[in-house]
Rosetta silent file (secondary structure, phi, psi, omega in degrees, C-alpha in Angstrom):
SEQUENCE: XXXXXXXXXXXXXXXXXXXXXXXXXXXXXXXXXXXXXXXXXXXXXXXXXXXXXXXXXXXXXXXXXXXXXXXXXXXXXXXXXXXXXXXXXXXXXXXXXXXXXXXXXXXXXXXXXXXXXXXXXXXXXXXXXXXXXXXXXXXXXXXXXXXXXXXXXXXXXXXXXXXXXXXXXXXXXXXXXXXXXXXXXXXXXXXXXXXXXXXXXXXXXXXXXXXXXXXXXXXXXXXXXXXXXXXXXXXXXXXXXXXXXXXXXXXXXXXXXXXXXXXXXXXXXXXXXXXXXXXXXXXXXXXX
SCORE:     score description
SCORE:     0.000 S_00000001
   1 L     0.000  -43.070  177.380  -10.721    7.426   -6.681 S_00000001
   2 L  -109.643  161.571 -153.145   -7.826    5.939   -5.409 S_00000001
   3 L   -86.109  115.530 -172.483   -4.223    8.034   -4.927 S_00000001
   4 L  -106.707  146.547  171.436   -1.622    6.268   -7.281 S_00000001
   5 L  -124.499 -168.216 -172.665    2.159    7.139   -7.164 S_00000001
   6 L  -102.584  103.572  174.714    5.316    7.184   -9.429 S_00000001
   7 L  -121.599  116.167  149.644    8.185    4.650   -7.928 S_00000001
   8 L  -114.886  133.367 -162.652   11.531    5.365   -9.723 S_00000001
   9 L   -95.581   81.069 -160.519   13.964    2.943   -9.918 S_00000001
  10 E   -93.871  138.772 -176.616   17.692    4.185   -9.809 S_00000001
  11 L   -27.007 -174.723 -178.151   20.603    2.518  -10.422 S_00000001
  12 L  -113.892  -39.163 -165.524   23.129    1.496   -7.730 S_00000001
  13 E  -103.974  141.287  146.300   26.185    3.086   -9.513 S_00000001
  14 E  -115.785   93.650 -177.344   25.797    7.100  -10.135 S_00000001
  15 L    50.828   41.728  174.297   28.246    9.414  -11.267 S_00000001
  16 L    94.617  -16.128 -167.567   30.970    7.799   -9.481 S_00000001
  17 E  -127.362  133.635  158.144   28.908    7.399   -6.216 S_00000001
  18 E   -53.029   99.300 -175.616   27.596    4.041   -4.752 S_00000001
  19 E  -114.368  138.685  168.366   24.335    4.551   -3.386 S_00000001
  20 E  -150.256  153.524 -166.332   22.436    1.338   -2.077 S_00000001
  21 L  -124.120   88.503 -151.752   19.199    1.705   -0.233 S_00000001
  22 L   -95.377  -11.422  175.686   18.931   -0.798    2.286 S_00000001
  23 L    47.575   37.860 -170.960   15.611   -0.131    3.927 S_00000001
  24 L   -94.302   13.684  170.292   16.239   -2.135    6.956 S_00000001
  25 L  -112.411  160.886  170.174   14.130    0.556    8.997 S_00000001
  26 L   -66.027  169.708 -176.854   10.561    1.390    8.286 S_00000001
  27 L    62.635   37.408  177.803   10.114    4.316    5.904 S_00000001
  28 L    33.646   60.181 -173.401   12.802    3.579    3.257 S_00000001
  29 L  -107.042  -36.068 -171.139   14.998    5.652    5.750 S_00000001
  30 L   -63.015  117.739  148.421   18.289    3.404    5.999 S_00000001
  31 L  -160.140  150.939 -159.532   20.721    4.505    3.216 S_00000001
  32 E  -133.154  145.455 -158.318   24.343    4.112    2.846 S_00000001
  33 E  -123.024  127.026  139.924   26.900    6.469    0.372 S_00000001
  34 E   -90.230  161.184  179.550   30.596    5.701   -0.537 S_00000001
  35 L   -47.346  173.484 -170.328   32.886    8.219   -1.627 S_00000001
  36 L  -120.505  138.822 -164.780   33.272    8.025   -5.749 S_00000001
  37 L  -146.508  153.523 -158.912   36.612    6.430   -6.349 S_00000001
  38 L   -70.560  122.826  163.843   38.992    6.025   -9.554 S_00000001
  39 L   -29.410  127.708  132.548   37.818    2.368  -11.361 S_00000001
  40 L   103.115  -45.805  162.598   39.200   -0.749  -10.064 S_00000001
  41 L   -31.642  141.757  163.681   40.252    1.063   -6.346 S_00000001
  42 L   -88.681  136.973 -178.256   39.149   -0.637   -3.011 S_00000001
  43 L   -89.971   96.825  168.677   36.615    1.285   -1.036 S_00000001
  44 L   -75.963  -24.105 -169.250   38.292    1.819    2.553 S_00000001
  45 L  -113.531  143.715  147.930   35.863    4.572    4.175 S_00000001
  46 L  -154.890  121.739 -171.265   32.278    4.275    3.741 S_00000001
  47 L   -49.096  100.091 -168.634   29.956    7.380    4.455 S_00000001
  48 L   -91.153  142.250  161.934   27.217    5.649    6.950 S_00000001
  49 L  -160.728  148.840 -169.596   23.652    8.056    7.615 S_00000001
  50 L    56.329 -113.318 -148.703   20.818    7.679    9.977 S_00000001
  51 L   -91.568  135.468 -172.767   20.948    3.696   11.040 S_00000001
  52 L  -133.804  -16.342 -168.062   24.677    2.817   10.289 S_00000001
  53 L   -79.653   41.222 -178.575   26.831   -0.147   11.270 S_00000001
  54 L  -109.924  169.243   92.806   26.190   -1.959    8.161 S_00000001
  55 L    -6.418  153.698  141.972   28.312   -2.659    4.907 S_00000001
  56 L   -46.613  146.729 -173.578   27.238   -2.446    1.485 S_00000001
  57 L   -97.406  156.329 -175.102   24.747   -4.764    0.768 S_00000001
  58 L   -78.898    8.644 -173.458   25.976   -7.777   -2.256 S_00000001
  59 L   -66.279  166.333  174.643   22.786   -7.177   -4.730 S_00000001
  60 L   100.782 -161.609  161.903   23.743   -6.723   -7.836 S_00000001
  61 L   -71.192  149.579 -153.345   26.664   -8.305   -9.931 S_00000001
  62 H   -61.256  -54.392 -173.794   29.755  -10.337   -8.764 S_00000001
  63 H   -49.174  -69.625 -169.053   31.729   -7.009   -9.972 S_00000001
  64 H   -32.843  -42.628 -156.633   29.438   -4.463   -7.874 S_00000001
  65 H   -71.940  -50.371 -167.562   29.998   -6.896   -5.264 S_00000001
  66 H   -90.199  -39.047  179.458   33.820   -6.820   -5.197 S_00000001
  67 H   -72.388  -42.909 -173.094   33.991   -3.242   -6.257 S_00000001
  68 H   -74.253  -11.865 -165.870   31.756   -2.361   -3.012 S_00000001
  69 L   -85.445  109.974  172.084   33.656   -5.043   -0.557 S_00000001
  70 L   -85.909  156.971 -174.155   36.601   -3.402    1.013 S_00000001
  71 L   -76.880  -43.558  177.816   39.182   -5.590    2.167 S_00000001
  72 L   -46.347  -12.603 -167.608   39.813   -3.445    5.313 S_00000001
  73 L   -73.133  155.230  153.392   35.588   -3.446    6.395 S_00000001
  74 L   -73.668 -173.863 -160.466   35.290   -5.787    9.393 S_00000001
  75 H   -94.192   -0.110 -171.219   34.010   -8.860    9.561 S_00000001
  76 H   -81.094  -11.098 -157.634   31.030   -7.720   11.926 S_00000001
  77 H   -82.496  -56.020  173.991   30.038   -5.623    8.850 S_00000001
  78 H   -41.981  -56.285 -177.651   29.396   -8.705    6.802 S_00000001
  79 H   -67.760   -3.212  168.292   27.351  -10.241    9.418 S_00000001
  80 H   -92.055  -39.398 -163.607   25.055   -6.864    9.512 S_00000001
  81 H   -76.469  -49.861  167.916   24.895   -6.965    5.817 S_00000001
  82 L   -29.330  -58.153  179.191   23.556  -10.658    6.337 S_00000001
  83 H   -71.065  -52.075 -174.476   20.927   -9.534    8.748 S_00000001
  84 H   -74.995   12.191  157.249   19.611   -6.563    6.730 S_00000001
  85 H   -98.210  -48.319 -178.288   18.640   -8.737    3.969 S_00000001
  86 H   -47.581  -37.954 -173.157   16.739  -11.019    5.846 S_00000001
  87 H   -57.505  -82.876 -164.511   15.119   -7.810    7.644 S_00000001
  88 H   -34.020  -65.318  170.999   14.200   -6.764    4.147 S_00000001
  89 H   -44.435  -48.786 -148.586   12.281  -10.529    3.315 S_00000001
  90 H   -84.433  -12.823  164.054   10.831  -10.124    6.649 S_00000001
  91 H   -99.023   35.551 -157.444    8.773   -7.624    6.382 S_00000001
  92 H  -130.439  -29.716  165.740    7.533   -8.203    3.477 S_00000001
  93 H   -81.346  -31.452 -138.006    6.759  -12.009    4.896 S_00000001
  94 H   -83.092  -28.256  147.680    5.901  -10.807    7.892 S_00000001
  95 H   -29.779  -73.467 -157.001    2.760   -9.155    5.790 S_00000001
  96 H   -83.983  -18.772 -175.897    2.048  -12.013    3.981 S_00000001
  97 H   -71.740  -77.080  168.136    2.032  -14.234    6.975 S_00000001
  98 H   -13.795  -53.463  155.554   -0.653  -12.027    8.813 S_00000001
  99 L   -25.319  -38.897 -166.946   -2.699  -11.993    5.359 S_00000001
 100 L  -107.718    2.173  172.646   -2.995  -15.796    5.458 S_00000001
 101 L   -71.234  169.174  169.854   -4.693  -16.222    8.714 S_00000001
 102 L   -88.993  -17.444  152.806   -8.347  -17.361    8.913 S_00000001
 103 L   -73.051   36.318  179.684   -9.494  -14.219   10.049 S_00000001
 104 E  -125.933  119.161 -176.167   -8.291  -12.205    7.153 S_00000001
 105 E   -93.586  132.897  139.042  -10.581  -11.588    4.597 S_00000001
 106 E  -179.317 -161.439 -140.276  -10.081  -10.755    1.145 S_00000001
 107 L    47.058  165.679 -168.490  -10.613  -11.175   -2.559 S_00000001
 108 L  -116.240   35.428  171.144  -13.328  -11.538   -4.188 S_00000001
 109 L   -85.266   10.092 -162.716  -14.528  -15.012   -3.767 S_00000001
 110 L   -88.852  -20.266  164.879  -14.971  -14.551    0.300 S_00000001
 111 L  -120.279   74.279 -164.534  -18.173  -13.252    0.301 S_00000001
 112 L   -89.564  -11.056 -153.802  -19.699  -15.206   -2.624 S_00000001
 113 L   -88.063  -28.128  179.922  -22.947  -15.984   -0.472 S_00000001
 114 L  -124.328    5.426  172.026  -23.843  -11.933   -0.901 S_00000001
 115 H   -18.439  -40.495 -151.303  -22.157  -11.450   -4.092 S_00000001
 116 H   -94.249  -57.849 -177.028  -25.176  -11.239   -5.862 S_00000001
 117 H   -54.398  -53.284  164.385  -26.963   -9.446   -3.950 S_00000001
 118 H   -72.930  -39.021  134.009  -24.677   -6.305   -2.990 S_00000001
 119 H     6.387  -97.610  162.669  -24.021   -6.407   -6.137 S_00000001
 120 H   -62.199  -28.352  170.839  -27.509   -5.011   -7.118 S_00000001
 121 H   -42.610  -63.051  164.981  -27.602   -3.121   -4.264 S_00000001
 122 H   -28.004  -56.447 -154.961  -24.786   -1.013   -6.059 S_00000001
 123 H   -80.096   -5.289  164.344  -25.819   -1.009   -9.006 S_00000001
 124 H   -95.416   10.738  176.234  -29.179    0.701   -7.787 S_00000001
 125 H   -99.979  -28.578 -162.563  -27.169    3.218   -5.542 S_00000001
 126 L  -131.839   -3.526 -179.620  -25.021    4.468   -8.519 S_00000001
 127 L   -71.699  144.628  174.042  -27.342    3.602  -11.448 S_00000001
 128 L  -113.386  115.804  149.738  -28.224    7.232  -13.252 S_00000001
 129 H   -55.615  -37.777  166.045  -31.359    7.549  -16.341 S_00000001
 130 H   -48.578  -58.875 -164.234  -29.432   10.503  -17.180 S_00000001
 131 H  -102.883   20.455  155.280  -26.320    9.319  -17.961 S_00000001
 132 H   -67.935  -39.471  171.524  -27.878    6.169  -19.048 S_00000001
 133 H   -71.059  -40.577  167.965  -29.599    8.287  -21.969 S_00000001
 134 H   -40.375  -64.327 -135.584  -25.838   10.356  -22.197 S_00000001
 135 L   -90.895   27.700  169.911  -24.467    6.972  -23.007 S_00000001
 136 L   -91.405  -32.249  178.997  -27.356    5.682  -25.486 S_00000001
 137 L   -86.725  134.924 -156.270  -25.829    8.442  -27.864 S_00000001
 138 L   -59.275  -13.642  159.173  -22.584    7.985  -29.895 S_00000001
 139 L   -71.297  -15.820 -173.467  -21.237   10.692  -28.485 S_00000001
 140 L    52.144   75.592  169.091  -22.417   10.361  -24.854 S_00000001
 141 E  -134.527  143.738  173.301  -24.269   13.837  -25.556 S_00000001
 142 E  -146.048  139.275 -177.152  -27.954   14.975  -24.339 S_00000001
 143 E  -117.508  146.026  175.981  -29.789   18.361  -25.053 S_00000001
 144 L  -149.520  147.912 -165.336  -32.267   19.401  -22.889 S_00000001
 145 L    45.903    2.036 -171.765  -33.934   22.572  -22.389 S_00000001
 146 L    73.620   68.312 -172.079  -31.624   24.007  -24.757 S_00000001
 147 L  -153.954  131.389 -154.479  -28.532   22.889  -23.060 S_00000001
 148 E   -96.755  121.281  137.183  -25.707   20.301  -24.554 S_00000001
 149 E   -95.660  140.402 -171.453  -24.715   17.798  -21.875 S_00000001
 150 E  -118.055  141.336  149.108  -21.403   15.710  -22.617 S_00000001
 151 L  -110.841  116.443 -167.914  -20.281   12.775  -20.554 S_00000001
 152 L   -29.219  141.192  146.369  -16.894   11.804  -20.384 S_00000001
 153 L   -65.434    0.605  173.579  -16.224    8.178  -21.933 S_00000001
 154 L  -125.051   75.102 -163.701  -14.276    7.288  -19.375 S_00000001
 155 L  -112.153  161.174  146.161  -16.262    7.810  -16.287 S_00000001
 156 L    94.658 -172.775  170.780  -17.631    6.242  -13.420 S_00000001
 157 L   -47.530  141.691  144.880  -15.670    3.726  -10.733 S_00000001
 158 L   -70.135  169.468  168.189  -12.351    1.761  -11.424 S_00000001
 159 H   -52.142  -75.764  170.226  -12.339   -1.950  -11.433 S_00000001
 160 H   -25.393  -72.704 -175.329  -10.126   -1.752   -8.410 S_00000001
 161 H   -70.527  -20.675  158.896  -12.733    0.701   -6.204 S_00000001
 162 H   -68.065  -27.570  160.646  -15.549   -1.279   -7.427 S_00000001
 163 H   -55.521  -59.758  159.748  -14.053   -4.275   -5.459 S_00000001
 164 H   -33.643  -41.261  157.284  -13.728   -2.489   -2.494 S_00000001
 165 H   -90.045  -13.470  164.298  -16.871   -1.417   -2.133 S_00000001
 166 H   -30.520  -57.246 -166.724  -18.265   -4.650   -3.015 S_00000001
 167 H   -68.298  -51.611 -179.077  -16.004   -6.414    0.062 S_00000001
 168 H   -90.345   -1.035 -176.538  -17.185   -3.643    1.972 S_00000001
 169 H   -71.831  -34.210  175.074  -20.496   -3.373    1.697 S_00000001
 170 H   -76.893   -5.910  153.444  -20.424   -7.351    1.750 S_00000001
 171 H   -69.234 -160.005  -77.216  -18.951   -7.453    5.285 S_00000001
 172 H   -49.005  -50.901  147.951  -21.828   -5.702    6.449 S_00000001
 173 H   -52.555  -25.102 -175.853  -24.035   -8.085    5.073 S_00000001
 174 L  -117.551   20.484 -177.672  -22.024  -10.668    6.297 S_00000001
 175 L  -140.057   69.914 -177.146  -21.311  -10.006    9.793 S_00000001
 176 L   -89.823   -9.777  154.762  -24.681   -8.145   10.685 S_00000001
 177 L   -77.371  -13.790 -158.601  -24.187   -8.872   14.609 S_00000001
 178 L  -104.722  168.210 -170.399  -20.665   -7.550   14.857 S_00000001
 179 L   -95.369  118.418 -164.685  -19.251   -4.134   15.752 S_00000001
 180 E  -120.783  155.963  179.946  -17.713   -3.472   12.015 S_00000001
 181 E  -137.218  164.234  157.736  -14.921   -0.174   12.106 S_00000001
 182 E  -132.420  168.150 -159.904  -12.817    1.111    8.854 S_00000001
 183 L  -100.874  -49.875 -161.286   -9.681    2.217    9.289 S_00000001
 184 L  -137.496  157.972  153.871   -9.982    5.385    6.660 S_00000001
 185 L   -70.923  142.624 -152.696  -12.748    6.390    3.985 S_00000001
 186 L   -68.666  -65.085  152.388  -13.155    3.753    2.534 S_00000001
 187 L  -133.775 -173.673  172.999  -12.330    5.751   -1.144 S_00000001
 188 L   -74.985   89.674 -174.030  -12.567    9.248   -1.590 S_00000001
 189 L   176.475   93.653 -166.635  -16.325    9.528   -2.478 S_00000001
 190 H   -57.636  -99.587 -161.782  -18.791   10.994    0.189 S_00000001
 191 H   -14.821  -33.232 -169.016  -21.619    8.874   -1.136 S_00000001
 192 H   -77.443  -44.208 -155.854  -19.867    5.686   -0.475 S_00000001
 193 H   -59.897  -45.635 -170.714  -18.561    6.606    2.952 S_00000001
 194 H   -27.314  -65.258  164.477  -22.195    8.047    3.388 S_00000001
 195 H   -20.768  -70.182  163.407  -23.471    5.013    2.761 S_00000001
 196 H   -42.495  -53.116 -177.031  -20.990    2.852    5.321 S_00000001
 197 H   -75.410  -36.530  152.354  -22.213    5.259    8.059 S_00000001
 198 L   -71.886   36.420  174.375  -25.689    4.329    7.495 S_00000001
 199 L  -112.157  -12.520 -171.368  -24.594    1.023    7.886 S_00000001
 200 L    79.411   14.936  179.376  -23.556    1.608   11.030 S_00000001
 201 E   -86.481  149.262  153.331  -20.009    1.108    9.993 S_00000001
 202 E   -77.752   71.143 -162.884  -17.390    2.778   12.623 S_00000001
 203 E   -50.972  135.510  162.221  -14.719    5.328   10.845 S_00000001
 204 L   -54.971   92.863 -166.784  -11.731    5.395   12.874 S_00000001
 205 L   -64.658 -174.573 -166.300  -11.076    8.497   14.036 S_00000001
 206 L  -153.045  137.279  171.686   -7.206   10.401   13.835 S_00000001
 207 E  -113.610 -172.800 -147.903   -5.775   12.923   15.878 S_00000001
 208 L   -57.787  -28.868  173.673   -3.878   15.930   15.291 S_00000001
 209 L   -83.718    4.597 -168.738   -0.514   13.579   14.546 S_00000001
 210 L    41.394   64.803  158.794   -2.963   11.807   12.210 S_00000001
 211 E   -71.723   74.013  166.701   -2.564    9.246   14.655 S_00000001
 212 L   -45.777  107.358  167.481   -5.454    6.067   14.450 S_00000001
 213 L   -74.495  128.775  176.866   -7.411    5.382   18.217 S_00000001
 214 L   -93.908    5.469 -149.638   -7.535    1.547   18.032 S_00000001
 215 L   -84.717  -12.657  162.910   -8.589    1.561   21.622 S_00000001
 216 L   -55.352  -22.869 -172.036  -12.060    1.600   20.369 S_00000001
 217 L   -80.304  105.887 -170.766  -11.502   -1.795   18.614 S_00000001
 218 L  -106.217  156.781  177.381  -12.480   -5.017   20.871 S_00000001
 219 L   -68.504  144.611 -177.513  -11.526   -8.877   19.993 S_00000001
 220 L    94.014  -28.530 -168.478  -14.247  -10.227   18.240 S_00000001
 221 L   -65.728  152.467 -177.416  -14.688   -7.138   16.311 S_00000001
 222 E  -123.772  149.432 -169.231  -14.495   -7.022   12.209 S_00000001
 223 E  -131.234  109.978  149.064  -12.241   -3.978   10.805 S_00000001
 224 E   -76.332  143.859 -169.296  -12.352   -3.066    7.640 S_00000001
 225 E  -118.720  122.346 -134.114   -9.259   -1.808    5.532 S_00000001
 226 L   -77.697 -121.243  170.955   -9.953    0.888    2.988 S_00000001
 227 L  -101.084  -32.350  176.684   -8.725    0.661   -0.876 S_00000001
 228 L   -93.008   -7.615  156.524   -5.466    2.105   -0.103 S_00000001
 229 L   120.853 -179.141  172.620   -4.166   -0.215    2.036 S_00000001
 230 L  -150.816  156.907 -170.554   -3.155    0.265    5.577 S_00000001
 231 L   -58.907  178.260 -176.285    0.448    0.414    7.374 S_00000001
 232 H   -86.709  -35.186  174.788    2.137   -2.499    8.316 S_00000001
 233 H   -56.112  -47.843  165.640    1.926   -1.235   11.947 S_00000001
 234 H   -60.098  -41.101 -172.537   -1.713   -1.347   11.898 S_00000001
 235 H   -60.740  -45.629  168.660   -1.944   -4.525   10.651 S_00000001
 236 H   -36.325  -52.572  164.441    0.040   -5.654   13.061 S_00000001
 237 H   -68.287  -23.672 -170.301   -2.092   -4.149   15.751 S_00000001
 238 H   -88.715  -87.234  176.608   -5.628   -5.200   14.505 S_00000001
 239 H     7.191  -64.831 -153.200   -3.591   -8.711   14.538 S_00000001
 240 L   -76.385  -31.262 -158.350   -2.897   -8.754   18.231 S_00000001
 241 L   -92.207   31.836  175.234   -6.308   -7.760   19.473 S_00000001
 242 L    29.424   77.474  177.796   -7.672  -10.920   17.222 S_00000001
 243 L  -105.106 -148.787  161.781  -10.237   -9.215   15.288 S_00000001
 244 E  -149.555  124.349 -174.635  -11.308  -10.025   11.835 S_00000001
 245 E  -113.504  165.542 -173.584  -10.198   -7.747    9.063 S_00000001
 246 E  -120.470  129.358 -165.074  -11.589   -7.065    5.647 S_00000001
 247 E  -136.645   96.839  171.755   -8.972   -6.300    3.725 S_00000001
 248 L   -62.731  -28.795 -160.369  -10.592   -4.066    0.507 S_00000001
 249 L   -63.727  138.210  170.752   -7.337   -3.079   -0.834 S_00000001
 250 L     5.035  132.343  146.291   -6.567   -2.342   -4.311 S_00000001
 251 L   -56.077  -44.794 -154.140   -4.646   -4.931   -6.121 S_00000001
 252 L   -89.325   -2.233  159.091   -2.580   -2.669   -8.097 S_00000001
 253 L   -43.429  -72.545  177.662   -2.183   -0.716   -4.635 S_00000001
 254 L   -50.597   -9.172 -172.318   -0.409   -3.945   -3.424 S_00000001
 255 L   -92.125   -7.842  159.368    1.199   -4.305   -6.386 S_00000001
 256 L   -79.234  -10.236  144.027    3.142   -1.296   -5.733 S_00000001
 257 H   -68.292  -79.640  171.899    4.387   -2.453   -2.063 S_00000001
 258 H   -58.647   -1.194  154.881    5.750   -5.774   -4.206 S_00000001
 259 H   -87.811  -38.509  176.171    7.592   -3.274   -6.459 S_00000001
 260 H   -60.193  -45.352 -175.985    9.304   -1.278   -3.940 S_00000001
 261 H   -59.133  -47.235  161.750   10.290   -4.288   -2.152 S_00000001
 262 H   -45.038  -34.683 -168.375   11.795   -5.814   -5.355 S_00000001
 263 H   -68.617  -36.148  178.092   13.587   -2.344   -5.942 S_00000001
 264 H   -50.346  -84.812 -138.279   14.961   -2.922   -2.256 S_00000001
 265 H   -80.462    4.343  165.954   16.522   -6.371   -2.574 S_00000001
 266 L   -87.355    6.086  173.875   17.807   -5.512   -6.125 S_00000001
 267 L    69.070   52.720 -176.648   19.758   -2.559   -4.248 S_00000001
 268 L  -104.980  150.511  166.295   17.578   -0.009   -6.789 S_00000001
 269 E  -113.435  116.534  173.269   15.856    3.342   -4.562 S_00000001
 270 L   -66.988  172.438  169.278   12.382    3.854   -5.043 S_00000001
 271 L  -135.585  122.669 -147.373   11.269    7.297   -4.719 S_00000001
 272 L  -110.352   95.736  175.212    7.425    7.626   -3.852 S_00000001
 273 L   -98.231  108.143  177.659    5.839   10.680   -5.384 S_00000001
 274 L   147.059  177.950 -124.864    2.744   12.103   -3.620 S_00000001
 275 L   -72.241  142.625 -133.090    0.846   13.402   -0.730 S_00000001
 276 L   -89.747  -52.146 -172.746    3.105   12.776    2.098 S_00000001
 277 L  -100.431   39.542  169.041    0.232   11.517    4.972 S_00000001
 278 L   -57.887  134.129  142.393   -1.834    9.786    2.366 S_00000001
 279 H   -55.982  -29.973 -164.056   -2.809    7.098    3.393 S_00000001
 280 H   -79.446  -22.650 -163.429   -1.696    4.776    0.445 S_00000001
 281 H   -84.795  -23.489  178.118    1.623    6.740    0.793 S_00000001
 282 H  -105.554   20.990  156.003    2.286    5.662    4.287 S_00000001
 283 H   -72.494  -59.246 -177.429    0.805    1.840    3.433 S_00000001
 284 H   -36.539  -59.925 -149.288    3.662    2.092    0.879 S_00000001
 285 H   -76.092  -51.066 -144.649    6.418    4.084    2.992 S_00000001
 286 H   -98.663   22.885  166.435    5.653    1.330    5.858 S_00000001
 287 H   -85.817  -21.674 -168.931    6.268   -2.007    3.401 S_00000001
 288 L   -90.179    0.000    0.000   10.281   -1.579    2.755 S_00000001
């Protein structure tokens, strides 16, 4: 149910050429190439693209470090190079700060009061006798009418998407006066979303730019945020108008947003394989 990528981590030196990936714009867009140079040479030029007055950045080893530092760079370069690492912690704080308010929900002690309770709701929304009878047999096989059915062993929900709809279905329960929105379906599973809309939850709609209107979203309001995460830009925005978010996402979603960011300040480039307006891919894209 939820859209997982591939982050490869590549070295800083390649075949002679210096690559460092400095992210200091959104969308892992910033990157800066020197020329490939004979061992042990100082690097006077350095090939700048897209956002440019910077240096090499120092990650790595005292040697990378010396091999990338020309003596000839100016000294304003250094003091850019300064600033784009702190850019790099900050958004990656700037996250974690938002996260830590008291109107940010998540995990899954936060609604422990309906735990129980949504809980069984699930498990009578998704329980089957069929493939309960499938999975009484060692095989997970049933004949019927004179017809073999097999059911996969590895079926059903992940651990990850079962949280999610837990938190959201327990926001519903636990704000049952409030105007509740989602940002996205919640996962890719028309039964669940079904479900949320006869809850009276509000999907966000997108326009042709896949563009979210937030202007529906009033202070006071609680916004849920689907399993794949949401941009940093949104968050940002739900922030402002002081709402209360539900924040369903994955773990190991997030745990891919603290690997790119590691790949960043270790000067490594991730490369993020998979559908380009995904959502999880631009939660991802809009962490470095």
């Amino acid at each position: 149910q939820i859209f997982h990528f591939w982050l490869l981590a590549a070295p800083a030196t390649i075949h002679g050429f210096q690559i460092h990936d400095a992210s200091a714009t959104r969308g892992c867009g910033w990157r800066q190439i020197v020329t490939p140079t004979a061992p042990g040479t100082q690097i006077t030029n350095a090939i700048r693209t897209r956002s440019s007055s910077s240096s090499s950045s120092s990650y790595g080893d005292d040697k990378t470090s010396s091999f990338l530092r020309s003596s000839t760079i100016e000294d304003q370069d250094a003091t850019d190079e300064k600033a784009k690492v702190v850019t790099t912690n900050y958004i990656k704080k700037e996250r974690e700060t938002i996260a830590k308010k008291k109107d940010f929900y998540r995990g899954a002690g936060v609604f422990k009061k309906v735990k129980a309770e949504v809980s069984r709701d699930m498990r009578e929304q998704f329980d089957s006798e069929l493939m309960n009878q499938m999975k009484e047999d060692p095989n997970y096989r049933l004949e019927k009418d004179g017809v073999e059915f097999y059911l996969a062993k590895d079926h059903g929900f992940c651990w990850g998407v079962e949280r999610s709809i837990n938190l959201a279905y327990s926001a519903v329960e636990t704000f049952p006066d409030a105007k509740l929105h989602i940002t996205n379906e919640l996962i890719h599973n028309p039964m669940v979303n079904k479900k949320l809309h006869t809850k009276n939850v509000n999907f966000i709609e997108k326009d042709e730019d896949n563009n979210k209107d937030f202007t529906q979203i009033n202070e006071g309001d609680v916004v849920m945020l689907p399993a794949f995460g949401a941009t940093l830009d949104e968050m940002k925005e739900l922030d402002a108008k002081n709402v209360k978010v539900v924040d369903t996402t994955c773990p190991w979603v997030a745990k891919v947003w603290n690997t790119v960011h590691t790949h960043q300040v270790r000067g490594l480039t991730s490369v993020i394989h998979g559908k380009y307006a995904h959502e999880e891919t631009m939660a991802t894209k809009s962490m470095c």
